[in-house]
C-alpha positions as CSV (number, residue, x, y, z in Angstrom):
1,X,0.0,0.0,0.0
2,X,1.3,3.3,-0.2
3,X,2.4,5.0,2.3
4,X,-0.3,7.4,4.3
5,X,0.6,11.0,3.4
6,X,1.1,12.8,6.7
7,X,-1.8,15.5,8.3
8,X,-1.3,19.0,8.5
9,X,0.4,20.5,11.3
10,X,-0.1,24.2,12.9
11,X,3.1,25.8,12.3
12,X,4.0,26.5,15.9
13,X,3.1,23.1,17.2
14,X,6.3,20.6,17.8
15,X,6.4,17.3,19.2
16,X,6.0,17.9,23.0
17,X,6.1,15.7,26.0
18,X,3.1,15.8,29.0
19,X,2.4,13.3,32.1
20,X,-1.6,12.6,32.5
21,X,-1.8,11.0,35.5
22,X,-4.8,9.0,37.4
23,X,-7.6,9.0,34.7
24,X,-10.2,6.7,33.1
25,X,-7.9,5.5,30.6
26,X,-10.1,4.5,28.1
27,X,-8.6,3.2,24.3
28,X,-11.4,1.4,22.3
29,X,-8.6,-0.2,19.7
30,X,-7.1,-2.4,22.4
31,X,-10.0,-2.7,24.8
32,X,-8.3,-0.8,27.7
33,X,-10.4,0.3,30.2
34,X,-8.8,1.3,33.4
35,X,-7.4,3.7,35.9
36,X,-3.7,4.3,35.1
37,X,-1.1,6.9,34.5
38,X,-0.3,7.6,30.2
39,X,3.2,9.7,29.3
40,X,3.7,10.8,26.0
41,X,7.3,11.9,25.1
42,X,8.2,13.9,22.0
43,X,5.1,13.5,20.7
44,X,4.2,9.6,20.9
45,X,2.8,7.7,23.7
46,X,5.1,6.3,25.5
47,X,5.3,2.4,27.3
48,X,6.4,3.8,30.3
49,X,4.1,4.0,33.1
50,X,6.0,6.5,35.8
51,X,7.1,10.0,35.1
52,X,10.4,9.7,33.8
53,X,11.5,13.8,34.3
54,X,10.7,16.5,36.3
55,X,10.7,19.2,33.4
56,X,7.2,17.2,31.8
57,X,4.5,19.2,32.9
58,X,1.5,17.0,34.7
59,X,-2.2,16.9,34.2
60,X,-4.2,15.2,37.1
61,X,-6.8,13.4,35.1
62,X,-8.8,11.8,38.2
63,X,-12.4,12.1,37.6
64,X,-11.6,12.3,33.8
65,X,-11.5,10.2,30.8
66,X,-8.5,9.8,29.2
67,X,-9.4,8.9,25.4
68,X,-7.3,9.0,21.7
69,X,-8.0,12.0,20.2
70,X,-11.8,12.4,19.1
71,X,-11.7,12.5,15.2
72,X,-14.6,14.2,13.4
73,X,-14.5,12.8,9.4
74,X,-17.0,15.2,7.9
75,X,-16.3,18.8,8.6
76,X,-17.2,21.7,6.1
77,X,-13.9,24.8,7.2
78,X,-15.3,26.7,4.1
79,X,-11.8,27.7,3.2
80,X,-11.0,28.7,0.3
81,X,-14.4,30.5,-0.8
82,X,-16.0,30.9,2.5
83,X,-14.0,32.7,4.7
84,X,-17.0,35.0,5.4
85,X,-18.2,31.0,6.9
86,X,-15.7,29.7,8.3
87,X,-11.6,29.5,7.9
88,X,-9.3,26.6,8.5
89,X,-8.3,28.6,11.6
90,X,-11.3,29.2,12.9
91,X,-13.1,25.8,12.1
92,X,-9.9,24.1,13.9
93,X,-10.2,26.1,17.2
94,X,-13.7,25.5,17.3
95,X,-12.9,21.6,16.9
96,X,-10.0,21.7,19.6
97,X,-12.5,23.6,22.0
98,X,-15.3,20.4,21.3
99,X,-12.3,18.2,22.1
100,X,-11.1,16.9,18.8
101,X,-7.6,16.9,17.7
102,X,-8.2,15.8,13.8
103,X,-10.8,16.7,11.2
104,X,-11.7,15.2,7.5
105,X,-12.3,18.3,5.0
106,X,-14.8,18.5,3.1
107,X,-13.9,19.3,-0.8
108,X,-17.3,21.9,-1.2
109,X,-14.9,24.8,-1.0
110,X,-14.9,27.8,-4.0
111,X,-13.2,26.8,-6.3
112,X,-14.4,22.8,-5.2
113,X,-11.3,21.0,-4.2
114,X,-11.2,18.8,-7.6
115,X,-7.8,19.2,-8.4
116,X,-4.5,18.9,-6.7
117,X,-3.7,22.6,-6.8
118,X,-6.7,23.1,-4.3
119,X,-5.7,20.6,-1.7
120,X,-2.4,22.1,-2.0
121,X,-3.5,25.2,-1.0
122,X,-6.1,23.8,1.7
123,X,-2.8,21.6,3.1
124,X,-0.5,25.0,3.2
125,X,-3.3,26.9,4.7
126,X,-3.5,24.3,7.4
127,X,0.1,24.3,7.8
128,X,0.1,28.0,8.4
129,X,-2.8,28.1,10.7
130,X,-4.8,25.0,11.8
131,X,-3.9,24.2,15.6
132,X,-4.8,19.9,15.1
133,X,-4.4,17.9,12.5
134,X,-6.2,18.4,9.1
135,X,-7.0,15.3,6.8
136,X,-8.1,16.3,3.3
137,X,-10.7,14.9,0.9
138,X,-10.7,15.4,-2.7
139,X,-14.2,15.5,-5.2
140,X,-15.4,13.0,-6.6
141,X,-16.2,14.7,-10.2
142,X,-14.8,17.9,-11.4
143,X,-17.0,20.9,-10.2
144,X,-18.9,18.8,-8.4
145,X,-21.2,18.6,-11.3
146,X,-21.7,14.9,-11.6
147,X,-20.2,14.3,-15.1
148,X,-16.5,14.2,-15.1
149,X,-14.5,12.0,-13.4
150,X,-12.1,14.3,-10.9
151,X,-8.8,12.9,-11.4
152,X,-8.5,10.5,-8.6
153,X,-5.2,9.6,-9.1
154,X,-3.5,13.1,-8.5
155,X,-5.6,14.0,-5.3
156,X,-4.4,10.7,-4.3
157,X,-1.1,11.8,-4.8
158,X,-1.7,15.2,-3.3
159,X,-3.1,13.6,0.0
160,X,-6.5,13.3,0.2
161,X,-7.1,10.5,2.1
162,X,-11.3,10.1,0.4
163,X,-12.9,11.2,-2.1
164,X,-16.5,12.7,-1.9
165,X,-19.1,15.4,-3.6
166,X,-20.4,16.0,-0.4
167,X,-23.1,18.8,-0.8
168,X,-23.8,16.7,-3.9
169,X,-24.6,13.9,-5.1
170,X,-23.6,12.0,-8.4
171,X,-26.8,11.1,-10.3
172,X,-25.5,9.3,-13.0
173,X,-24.9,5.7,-11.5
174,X,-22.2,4.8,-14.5
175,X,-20.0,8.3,-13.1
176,X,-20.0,6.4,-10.0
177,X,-19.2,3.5,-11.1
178,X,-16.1,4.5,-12.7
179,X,-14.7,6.6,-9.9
180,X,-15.2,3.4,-7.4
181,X,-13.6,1.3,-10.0
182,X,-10.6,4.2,-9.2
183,X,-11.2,4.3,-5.7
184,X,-10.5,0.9,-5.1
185,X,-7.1,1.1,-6.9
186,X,-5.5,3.0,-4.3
187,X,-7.8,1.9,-1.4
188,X,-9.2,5.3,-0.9
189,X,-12.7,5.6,1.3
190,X,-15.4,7.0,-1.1
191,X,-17.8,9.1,0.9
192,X,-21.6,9.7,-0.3
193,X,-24.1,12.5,0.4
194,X,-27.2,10.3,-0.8
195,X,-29.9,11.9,-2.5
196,X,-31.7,11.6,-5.2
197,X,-32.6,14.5,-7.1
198,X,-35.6,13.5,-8.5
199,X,-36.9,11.9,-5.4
200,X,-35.9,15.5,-3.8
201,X,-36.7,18.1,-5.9
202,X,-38.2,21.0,-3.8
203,X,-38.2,19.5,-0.8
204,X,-37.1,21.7,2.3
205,X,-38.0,19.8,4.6
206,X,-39.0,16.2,5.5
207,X,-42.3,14.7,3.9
208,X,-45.2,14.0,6.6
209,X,-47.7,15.7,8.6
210,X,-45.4,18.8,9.9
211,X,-44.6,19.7,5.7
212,X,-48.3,20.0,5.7
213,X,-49.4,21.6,8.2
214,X,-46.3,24.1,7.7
215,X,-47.0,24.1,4.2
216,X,-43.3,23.4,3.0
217,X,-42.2,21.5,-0.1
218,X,-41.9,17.7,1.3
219,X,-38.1,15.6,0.8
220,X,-39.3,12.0,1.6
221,X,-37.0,9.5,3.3
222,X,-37.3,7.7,-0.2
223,X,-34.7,10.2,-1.8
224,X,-31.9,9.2,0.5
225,X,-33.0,5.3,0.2
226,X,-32.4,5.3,-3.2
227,X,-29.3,6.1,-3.4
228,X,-28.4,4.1,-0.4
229,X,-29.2,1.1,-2.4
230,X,-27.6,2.0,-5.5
231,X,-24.4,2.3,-3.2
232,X,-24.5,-1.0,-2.2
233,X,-25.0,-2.9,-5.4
234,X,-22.2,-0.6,-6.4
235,X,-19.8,-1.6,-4.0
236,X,-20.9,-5.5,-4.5
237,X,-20.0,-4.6,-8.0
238,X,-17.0,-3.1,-7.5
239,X,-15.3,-4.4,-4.2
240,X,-14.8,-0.5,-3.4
241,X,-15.6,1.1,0.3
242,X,-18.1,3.2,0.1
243,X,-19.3,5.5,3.5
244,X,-22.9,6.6,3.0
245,X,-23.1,9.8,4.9
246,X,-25.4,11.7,7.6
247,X,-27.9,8.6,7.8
248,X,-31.2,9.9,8.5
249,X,-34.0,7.6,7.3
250,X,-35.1,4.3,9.2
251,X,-35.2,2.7,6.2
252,X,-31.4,3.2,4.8
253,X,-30.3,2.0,8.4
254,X,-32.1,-1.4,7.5
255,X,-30.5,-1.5,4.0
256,X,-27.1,-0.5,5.7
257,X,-27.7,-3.4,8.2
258,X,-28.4,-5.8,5.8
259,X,-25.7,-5.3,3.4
260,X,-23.3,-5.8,6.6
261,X,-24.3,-9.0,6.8
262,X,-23.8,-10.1,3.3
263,X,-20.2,-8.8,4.5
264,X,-20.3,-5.5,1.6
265,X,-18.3,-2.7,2.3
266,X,-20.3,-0.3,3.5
267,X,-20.3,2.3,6.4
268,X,-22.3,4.6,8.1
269,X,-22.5,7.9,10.3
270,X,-25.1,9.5,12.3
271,X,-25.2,12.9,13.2
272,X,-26.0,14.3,16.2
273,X,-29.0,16.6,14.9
274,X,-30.5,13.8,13.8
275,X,-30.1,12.1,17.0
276,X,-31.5,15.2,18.6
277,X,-34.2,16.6,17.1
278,X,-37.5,16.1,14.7
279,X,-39.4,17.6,12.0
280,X,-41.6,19.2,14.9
281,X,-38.8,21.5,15.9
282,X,-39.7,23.2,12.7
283,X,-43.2,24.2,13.9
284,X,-41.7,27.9,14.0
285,X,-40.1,28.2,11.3
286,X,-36.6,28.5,12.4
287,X,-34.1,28.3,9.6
288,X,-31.8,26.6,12.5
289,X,-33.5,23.2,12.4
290,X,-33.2,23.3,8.1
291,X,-30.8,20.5,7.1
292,X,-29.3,18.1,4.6
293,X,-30.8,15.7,5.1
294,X,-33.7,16.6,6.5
295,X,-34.6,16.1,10.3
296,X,-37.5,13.3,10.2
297,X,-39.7,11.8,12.5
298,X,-38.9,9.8,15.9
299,X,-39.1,6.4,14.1
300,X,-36.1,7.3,12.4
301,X,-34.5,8.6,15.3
302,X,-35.3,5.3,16.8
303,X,-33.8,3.6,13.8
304,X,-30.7,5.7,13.9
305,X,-30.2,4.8,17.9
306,X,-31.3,0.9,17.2
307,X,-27.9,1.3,14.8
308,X,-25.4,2.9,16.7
309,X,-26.2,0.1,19.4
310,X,-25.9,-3.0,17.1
311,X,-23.0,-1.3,14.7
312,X,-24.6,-1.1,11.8
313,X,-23.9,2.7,12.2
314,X,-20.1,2.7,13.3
315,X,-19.3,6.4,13.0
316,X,-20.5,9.9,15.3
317,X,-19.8,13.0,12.9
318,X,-20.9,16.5,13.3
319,X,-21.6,17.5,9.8
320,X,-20.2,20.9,10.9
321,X,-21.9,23.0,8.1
322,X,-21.2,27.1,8.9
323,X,-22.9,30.1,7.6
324,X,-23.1,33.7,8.0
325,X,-26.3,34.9,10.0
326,X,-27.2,36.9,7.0
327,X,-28.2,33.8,5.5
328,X,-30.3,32.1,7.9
329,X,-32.3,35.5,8.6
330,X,-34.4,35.0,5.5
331,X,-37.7,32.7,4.9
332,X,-36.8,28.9,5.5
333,X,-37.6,28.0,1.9
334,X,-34.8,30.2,0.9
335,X,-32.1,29.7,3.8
336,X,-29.0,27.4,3.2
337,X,-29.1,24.0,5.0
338,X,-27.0,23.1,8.1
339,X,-25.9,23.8,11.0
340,X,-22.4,24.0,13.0
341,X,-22.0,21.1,15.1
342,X,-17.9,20.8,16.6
343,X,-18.4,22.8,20.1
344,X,-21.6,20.8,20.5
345,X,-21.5,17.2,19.1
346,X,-19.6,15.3,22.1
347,X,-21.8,16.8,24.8
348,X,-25.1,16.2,22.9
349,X,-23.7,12.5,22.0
350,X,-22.9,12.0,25.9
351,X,-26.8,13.2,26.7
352,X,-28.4,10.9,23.9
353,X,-26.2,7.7,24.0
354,X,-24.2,7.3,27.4
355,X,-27.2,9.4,29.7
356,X,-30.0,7.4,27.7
357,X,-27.7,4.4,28.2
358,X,-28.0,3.4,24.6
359,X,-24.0,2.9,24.4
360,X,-21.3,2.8,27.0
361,X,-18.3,4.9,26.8
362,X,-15.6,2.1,25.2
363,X,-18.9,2.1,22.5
364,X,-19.6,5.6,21.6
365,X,-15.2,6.6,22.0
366,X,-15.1,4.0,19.2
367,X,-17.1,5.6,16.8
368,X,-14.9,8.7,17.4
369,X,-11.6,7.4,17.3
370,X,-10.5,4.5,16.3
371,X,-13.0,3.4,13.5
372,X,-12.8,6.6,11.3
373,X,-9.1,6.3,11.6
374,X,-9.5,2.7,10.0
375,X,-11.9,3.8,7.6
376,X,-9.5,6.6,6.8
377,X,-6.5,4.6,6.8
378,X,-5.1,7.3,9.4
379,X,-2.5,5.8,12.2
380,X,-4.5,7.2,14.9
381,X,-7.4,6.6,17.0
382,X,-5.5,4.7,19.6
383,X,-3.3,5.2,23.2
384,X,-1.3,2.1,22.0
385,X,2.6,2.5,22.7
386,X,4.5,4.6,19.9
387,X,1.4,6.3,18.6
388,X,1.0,9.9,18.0
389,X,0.3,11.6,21.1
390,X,-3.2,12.8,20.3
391,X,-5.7,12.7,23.5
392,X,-8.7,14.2,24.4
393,X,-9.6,14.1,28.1
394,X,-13.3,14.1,29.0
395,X,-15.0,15.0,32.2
396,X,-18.2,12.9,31.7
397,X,-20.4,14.9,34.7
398,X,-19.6,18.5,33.9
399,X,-22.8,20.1,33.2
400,X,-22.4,23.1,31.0
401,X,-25.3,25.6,28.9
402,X,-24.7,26.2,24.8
403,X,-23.7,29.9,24.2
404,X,-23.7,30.1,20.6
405,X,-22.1,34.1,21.4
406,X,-19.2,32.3,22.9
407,X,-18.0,29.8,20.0
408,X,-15.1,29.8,18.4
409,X,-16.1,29.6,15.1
410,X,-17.7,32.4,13.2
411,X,-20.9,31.2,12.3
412,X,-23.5,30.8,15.1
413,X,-26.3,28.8,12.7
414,X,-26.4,26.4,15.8
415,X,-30.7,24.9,17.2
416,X,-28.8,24.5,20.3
417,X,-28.4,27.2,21.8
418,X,-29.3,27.2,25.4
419,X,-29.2,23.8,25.9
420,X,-28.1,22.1,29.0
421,X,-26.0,19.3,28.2
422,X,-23.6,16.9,31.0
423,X,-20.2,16.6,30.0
424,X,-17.5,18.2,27.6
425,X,-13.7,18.2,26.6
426,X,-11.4,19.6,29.4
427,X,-8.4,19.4,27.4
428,X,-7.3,18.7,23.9
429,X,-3.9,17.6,23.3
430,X,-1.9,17.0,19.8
431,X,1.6,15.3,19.1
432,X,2.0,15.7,23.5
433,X,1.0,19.4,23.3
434,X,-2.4,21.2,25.1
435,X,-3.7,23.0,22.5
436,X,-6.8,24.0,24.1
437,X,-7.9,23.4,27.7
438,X,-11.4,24.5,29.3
439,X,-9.7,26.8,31.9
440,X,-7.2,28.8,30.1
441,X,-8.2,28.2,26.7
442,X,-5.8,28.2,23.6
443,X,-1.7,27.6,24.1
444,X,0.0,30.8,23.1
C-alpha cells in the first residue's frame, strides 16, 4: 500500500512531551479500560508508566477520561471560498475547543477542491494556521457537477485521504461506477451524500404531517434510500468502500444493516441533529432546524439509535456546516441547510447515548476514534505504545449551557443554543501538546 501522506500541522506546534496522571484510561482499539497513568514523550505515547523527568509538565486526570483524540470525518472549514463562513483557523479552534484533535475536510470549497492545486492550498493553509491535525478529501467529479471523473489519481497523490461530492450527489450511476472502480485502486474511502434528485426536488423539509401543516415542499425519506441502495450494489460490483453519509432515514439503516451481513463494504455515520431533534422543531419556522438531510420523525431517530447500538452505524460525525447569520435571517424555503455542530457534538452525544444508556463509553469513543481512523486509513485513533500523542480528556459529569455568542467559530447557525448538556472536553492535546484546555483556553 502506499504510504499514508502525513496531516497537516499548525506551524508552531512541535512534538512535545506531557504526564496525565490517574484517569479513566479508556482506548477502544485495544479494549483498555482502566485507571492508570499515560506519558507521552516527544510527541508519541510512551510504554512507560511513571514519570520519567521532572521538566514534563503533569495533568491530574482523576475524575476524567482519558481517550485518543476524538476525530470528526466530515467537517465543512469553508476555506478557500468561504471565509465570510468559516476558515481553517477558525473551524480548527472550534474543533480543539469540542475536544477533537483531527478533522476530515470536506472538498465543497470555492473553487471545489477537484484538483490537486486546491488541496495544495487547503494543506498550506493548514500548515500556516490549523492548531490539530487536518486530513483532506478530494471530489469525486470535477465541479462537483456529476459528469466528469475528478482525477482521482492526482488528489491521491496530493493527500487526500477520500474522495466525496459531499453537498452533492452523483446522479449518474455509470459516473460512480467508474470513480469506485478508481477508488479501489488506491484503497481510498469514497464518501456519499445520498440523495436523489428526482426523489428531492423542492423539498425543504422532510415529507409528513409537519410539511403539511407548515405548508413546505416535502423531501421523503425515499430520496436518500435510493441512493443508499444503488451504493450497495455498487460496492458489490466493485469491491470498493463506500461510506454513506449523515444517515437519517429508518429505512437506509435497514439497508445499511443488511448489506453488513452479506459482508459488503459499507459504512455509516449518524449525526447528532438527527439524534436530537425532529421535524416538529420546525413548527416555528426557524431556519436553525433546516438540514441536509432533513430532520424526520422519531421512528427514524429510533432507527438511527437501534444502529449505533448494534454497529450497523459505526461512526458519530458532526456535519459541521457554517454560515453567516445573514443567511439564515431569510424565509426557511430560501435559507442554506446546516448547522455548526464541533463545540456541541460530544456533549449532545454524551446526553443521547451514554445518559440514555443506549451505548457505553468504550462504544460511543469507538465511533470517534478508532473506527474513522481505520476507515480513513489514518495511524491514529488509539493510546497504543509509539502512537502519535493525540488525546482528548473528557469530564463525563460536567454540566455546561450552549452559548452560541461564545463559539469559536464564526458562524453561530447552531438549534442548540441554550441547551443544557452533562459533559465536555477539558483538554485537547496533539503530538503531546495542550492545545486548548477548558480553563485557560488556547496555548500561546
Amino acid at each position: 500500500m502506499t504510504p499514508l501522506p502525513p496531516s497537516l500541522s499548525f506551524h508552531d506546534r512541535s512534538p512535545s512531551s506531557v504526564f496525565i496522571r490517574g484517569g479513566r484510561v479508556i482506548d477502544p482499539a485495544s479494549g483498555r479500560d482502566e485507571t492508570a497513568d499515560l506519558l507521552v514523550i516527544d510527541g508519541l505515547i510512551s510504554e512507560q508508566t511513571g514519570k520519567p523527568d521532572s521538566s514534563i509538565p503533569v495533568i491530574d486526570a482523576k475524575g476524567l477520561i482519558v481517550a485518543p483524540g476524538l476525530i470528526d470525518m466530515h467537517v465543512h472549514l469553508r476555506e478557500p471560498g468561504g471565509s465570510q463562513k468559516e476558515t481553517i483557523a477558525t473551524g480548527t479552534r472550534a474543533a480543539a475547543a469540542g475536544g477533537f484533535t483531527s478533522v476530515l475536510a470536506m472538498p465543497n470549497t470555492n473553487p471545489p477542491a477537484d484538483g490537486p492545486n486546491t488541496i495544495a492550498l487547503m494543506r498550506q493553509r493548514a500548515n500556516e494556521t490549523s492548531c490539530i491535525n487536518v486530513f483532506t478529501s478530494g471530489c469525486i467529479t470535477v465541479g462537483m457537477k456529476g459528469e466528469q471523473l475528478a482525477p482521482i489519481g492526482s488528489l491521491h497523490k496530493a493527500g487526500v485521504v477520500a474522495i466525496t461530492d459531499d453537498g452533492h450527489c452523483v446522479q449518474n450511476n455509470e459516473v460512480m461506477r467508474r470513480a469506485l472502480d478508481y477508488a479501489r485502486m488506491f484503497d481510498l474511502l469514497t464518501l456519499d451524500h445520498c440523495q436523489d434528485y428526482n426523489l428531492s426536488a423542492g423539498g425543504v423539509m422532510h415529507e409528513g404531517y409537519w410539511s403539511t401543516v407548515l405548508g413546505l415542499p416535502g423531501w421523503p425519506r425515499i430520496a436518500e434510500d435510493m441512493i443508499v441502495a444503488r451504493d450497495i450494489l455498487l460496492s458489490e460490483l466493485t469491491g470498493a468502500r463506500i461510506h454513506v453519509q449523515h444517515l437519517s432515514s429508518a429505512d437506509s439503516v435497514r439497508l445499511v444493516r443488511e448489506a453488513k451481513k452479506r459482508n459488503v463494504k459499507i459504512s455509516a455515520e449518524a449525526m447528532p441533529h438527527h439524534l436530537a431533534l425532529t421535524d416538529a422543531s420546525i413548527e416555528k419556522y426557524d431556519t436553525h432546524f433546516k438540514m441536509n438531510p432533513p430532520l424526520r420523525e422519531r421512528s427514524d431517530q429510533e432507527a438511527l439509535l437501534a444502529g449505533l447500538a448494534d454497529d450497523t452505524i459505526e461512526i458519530l460525525a458532526s456535519d459541521h456546516a457554517p454560515h453567516a447569520s445573514y443567511e439564515k435571517e431569510v424565509e426557511f424555503a430560501d435559507a442554506p441547510f446546516g448547522i455548526v455542530g464541533l463545540e456541541t457534538e460530544l456533549g449532545i452525544f454524551i446526553k443521547l447515548l451514554i445518559e440514555a444508556r443506549v451505548l457505553d463509553w468504550p462504544q460511543m469513543l469507538a465511533k470517534l476514534t478508532i473506527n474513522p481512523a481505520r476507515l480513513l486509513r489514518l495511524d491514529r485513533g488509539t493510546l497504543a505504545s509509539g502512537a502519535p500523542g493525540d488525546i482528548t480528556l473528557i469530564n463525563p459529569g460536567l454540566p455546561w449551557q450552549v452559548d452560541a455568542t461564545k463559539f469559536y467559530s464564526l458562524s453561530r447557525n447552531t438549534p442548540f443554543d441554550g441547551w443544557e448538556l452533562p459533559g465536555r472536553a477539558t483538554h485537547t492535546i496533539v503530538a503531546g501538546r495542550v492545545v486548548w484546555n477548558l480553563e485557560k483556553g488556547f496555548a500561546p
